[in-house]
C-alpha positions in Angstrom: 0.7 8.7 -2.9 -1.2 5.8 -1.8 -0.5 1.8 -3.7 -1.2 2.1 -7.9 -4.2 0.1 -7.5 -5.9 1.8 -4.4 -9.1 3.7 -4.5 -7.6 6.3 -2.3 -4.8 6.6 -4.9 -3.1 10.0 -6.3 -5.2 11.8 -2.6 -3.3 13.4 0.1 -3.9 13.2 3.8 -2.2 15.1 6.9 -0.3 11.9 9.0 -1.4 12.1 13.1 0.4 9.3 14.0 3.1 6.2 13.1 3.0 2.9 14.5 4.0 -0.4 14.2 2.0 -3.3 15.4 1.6 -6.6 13.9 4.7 -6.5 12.1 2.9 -3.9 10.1 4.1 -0.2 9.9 1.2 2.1 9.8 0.0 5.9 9.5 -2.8 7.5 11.1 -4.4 9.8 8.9 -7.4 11.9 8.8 -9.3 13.5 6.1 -11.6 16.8 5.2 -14.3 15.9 7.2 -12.2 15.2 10.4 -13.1 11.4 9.6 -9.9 9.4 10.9 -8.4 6.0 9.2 -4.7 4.2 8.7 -3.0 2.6 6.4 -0.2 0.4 5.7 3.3 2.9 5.0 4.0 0.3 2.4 0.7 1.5 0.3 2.4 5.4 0.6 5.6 7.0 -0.9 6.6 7.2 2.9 7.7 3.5 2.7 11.5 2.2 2.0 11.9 1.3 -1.1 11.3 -2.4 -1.6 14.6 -3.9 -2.7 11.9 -6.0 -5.1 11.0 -3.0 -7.3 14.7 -1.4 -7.4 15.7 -4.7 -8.8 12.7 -5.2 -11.5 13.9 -2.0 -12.3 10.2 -1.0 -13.6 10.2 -4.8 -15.3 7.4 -6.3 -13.3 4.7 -4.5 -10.8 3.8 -7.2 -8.6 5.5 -10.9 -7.6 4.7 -13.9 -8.6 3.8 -15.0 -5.0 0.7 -12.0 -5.4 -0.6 -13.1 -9.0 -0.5 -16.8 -7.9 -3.1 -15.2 -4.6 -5.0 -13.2 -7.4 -5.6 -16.6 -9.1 -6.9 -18.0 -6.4 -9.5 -15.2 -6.0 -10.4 -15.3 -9.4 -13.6 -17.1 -10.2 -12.9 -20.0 -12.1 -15.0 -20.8 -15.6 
């Protein structure tokens, strides 16, 4: 299970490898066609639960800090 918003969302992979670098935890994966990629854990139902989303309790999908960023990526009118 990849991040709700993801085009690789709801698809499965077979995980290579796990590594952390940049303060990052990520998985190696590969697909069908032998093509390889990674991805953040935290965009997979392999991450730990963010302490976030057990609190929301299902209230709220992203933080405040991430709509404020989408508002500045937003064209403005």
């Amino acid at each position: 299970m990849t991040h709700p918003f993801h085009p690789l969302r709801g698809r499965e992979f077979d995980v290579l490898d796990e590594r952390r670098a940049w303060g990052t935890h990520w998985l190696y994966c590969s697909e069908a066609d032998g093509r390889l990629f990674c991805l953040p854990s935290s965009w997979t139902d392999r991450a730990e639960v963010d302490p976030f989303v057990v609190v929301s309790a299902g209230r709220a999908l992203v933080r405040v800090e991430e709509l404020l960023r989408l508002t500045e990526l937003l064209p403005r009118r």
